[in-house]
C-alpha positions as CSV (number, residue, x, y, z in Angstrom):
1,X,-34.6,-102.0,-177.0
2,X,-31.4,-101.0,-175.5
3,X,-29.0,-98.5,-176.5
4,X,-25.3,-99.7,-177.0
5,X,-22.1,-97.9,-177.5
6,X,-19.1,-99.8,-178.3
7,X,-15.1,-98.3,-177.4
8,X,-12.0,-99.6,-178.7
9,X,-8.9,-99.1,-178.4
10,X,-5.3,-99.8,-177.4
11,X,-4.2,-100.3,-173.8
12,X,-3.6,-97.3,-172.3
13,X,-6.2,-94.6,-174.0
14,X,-8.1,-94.2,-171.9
15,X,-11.5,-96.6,-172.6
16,X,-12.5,-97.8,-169.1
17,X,-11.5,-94.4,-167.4
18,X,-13.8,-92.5,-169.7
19,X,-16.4,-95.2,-170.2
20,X,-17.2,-95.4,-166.6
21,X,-17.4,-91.8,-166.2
22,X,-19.5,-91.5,-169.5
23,X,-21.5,-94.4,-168.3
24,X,-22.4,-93.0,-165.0
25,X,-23.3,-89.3,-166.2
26,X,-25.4,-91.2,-168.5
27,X,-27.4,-94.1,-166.7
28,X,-26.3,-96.2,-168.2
29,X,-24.4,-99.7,-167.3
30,X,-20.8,-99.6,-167.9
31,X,-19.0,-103.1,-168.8
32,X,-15.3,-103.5,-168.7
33,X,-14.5,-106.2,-170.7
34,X,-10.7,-106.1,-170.1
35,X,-11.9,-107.2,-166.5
36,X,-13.5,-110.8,-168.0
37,X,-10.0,-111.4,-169.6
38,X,-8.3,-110.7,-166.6
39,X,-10.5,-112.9,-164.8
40,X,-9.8,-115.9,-167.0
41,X,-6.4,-114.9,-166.7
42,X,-6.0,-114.8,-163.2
43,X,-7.4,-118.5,-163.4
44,X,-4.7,-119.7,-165.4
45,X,-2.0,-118.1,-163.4
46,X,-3.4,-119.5,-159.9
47,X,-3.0,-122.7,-161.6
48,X,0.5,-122.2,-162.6
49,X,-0.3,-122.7,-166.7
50,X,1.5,-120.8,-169.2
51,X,-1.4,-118.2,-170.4
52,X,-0.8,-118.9,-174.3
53,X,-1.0,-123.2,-173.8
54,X,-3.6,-123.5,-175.5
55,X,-4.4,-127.0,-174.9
56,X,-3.9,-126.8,-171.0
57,X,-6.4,-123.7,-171.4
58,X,-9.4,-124.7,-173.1
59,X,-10.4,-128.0,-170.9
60,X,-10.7,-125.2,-168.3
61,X,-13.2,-122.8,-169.9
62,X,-16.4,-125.1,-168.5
63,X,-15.3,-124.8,-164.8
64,X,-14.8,-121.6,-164.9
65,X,-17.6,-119.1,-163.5
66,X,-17.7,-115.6,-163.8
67,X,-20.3,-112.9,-162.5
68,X,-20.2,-109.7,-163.0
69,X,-22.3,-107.2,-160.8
70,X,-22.8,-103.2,-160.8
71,X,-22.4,-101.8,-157.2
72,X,-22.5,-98.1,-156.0
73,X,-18.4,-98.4,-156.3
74,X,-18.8,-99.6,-160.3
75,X,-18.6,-102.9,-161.4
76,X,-17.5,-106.1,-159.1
77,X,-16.3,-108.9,-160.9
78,X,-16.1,-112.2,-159.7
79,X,-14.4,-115.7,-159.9
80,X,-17.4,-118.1,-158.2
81,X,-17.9,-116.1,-155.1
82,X,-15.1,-114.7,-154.7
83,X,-14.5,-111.0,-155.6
84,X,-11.4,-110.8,-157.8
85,X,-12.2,-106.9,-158.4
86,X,-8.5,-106.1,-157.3
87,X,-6.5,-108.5,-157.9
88,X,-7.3,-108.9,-162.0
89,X,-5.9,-105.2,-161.7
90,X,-2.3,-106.4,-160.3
91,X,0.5,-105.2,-163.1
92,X,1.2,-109.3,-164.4
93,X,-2.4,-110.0,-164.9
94,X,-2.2,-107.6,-167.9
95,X,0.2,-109.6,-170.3
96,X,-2.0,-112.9,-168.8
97,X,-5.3,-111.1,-170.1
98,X,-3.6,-110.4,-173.5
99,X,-2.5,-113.8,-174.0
100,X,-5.6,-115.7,-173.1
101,X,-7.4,-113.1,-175.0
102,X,-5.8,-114.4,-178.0
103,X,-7.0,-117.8,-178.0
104,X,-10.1,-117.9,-180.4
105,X,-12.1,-120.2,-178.2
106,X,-11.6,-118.1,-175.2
107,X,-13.0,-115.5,-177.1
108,X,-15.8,-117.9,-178.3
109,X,-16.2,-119.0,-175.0
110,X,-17.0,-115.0,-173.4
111,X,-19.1,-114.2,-176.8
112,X,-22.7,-114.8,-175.4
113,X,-21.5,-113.0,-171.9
114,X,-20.6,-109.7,-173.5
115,X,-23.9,-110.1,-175.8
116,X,-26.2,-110.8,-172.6
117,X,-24.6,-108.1,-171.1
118,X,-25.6,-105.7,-173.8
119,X,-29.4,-106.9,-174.5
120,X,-30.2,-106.4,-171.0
121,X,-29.4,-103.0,-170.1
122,X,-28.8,-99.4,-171.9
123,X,-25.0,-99.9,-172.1
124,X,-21.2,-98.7,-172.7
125,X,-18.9,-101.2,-173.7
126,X,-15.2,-101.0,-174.0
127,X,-12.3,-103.4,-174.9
128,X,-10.3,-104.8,-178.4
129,X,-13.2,-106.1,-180.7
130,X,-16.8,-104.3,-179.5
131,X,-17.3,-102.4,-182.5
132,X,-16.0,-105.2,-184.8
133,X,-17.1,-108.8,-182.8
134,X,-19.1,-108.1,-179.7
135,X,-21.2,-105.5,-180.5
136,X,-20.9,-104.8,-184.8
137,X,-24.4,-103.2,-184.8
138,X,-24.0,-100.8,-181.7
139,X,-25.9,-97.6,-182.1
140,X,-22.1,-95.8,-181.6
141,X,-19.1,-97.0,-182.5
142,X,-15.9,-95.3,-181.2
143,X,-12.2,-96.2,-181.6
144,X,-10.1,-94.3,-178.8
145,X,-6.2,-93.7,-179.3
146,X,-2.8,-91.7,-178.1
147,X,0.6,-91.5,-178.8
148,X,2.3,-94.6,-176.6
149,X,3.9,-92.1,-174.9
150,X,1.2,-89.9,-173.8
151,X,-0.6,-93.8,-172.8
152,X,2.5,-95.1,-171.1
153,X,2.4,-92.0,-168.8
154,X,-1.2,-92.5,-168.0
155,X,-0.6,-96.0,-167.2
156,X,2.3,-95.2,-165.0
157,X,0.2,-93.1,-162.5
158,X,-2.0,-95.5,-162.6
159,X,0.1,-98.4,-161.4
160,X,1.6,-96.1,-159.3
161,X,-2.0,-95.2,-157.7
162,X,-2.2,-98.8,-156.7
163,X,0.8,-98.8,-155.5
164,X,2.9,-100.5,-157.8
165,X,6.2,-98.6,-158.6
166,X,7.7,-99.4,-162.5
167,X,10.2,-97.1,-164.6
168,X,8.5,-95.5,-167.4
169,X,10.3,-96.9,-170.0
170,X,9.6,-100.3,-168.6
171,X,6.0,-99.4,-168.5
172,X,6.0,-97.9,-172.4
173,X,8.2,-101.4,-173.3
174,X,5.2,-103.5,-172.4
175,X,2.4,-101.1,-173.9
176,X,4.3,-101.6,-176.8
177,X,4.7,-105.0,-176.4
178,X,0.5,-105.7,-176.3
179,X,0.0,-103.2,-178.5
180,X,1.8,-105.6,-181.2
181,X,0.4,-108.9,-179.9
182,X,-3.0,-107.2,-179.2
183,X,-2.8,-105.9,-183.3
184,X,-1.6,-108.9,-185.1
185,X,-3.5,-111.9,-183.0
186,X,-5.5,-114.0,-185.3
187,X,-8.6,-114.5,-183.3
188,X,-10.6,-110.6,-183.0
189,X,-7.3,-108.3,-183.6
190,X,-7.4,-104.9,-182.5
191,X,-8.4,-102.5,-185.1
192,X,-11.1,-99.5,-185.6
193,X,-14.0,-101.1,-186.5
194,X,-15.9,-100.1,-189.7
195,X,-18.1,-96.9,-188.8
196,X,-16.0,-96.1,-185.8
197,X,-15.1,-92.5,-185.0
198,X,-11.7,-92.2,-184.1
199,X,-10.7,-89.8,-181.1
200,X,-7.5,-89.0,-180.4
201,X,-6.7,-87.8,-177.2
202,X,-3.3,-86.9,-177.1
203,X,-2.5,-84.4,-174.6
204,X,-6.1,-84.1,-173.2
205,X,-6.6,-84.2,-169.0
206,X,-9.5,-87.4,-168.3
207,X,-11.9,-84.0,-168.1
208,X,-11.5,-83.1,-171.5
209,X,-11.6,-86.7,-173.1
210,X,-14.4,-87.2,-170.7
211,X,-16.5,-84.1,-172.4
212,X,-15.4,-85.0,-175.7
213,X,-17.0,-88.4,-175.7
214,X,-20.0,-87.6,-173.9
215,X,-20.9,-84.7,-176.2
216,X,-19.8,-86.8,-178.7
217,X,-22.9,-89.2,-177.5
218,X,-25.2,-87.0,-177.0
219,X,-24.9,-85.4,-180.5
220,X,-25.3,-88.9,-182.2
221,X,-27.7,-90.2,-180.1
222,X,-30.1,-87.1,-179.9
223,X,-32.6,-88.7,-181.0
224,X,-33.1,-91.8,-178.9
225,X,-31.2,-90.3,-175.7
């Protein structure tokens, strides 16, 4: 039976950054489930549809085919054949994922993905809803959070990593802004699911959260790791 470790958490704090890592020291398969979202989202948008229309949205879902692989580099997502790994990452796909994410049946719709993904392999899984939809029986549950401030940094040198320049305060504007959307959405809202360890880490350099979650893991896990 596989092992599964679920990560929440708002944008910005850190999940896929320290899943990967965690994921990697571990052997273990690291899924980013943002990525999915973006993927769907970047559909919409190539199409020129308004990400929370609903109705123009959901006779969509069937065409669209997503794959998902684990190379050397981490994972590669794709869009049919095409490898979409870069371009789900571009600044606007993030308010695209959020709104598509909010449509129940798009959540319905990735449900058995996430789940396949998860019986298959020993696994880390981070995004919104793991701990509380995806994954509610994971063997660890952990709910990951910072001041918006110390996440709207992170997610400035980030962007700025890729290449994409954006004030600070326009950067901690739109954290906020998912933060609220990504909180009080009906379908799957964000919130630290029941059992979930919260971490806070506030001030921390990606080393220490890093060695914080891993030890974290190991402790818990002793027994089956």
């Amino acid at each position: 039976m596989s092992i599964t470790i679920a990560i929440d958490g708002p944008s910005g704090a850190g999940k896929s950054t320290i899943a990967k890592e965690v994921a990697q020291r571990l052997g273990f398969t690291y899924v980013d489930t943002g990525a999915i979202y973006r993927a769907i989202g970047l559909y919409v948008f190539r199409r020129g549809i308004d990400p929370s229309d609903e109705a123009s949205i959901l006779p969509l879902l069937p065409q669209i085919q997503i794959k998902i692989t684990q190379e050397q580099d981490g994972q590669h997502i794709f869009l049919g054949d095409e490898d979409v790994s870069a371009e789900i990452r571009r600044h606007e796909m993030s308010h695209y994922a959020s709104a598509v994410s909010a449509i129940a049946k798009v959540r319905e719709f990735l449900l058995d993905t996430q789940r396949r993904l998860a019986a298959d392999h020993n696994c880390i899984m981070d995004g919104r809803d793991i701990g509380t939809v995806v994954l509610p029986d994971a063997d660890l549950k952990i709910f990951l959070t910072a001041d918006p401030k110390d996440r709207a940094a992170r997610r400035q040198i980030q962007l700025s990593e890729k290449g994409i320049e954006m004030p600070y305060e326009q950067v901690l504007k739109d954290l906020i802004e998912r933060d609220q959307r990504d909180s009080t959405r009906e379908a799957a809202p964000l919130r630290q699911a029941p059992g979930a360890i919260l971490l806070d880490t506030t001030g921390n350099t990606k080393a220490q959260s890093v060695n914080l979650v891993e030890k974290l893991i190991r402790e818990k896990l002793a027994d089956v790791l």
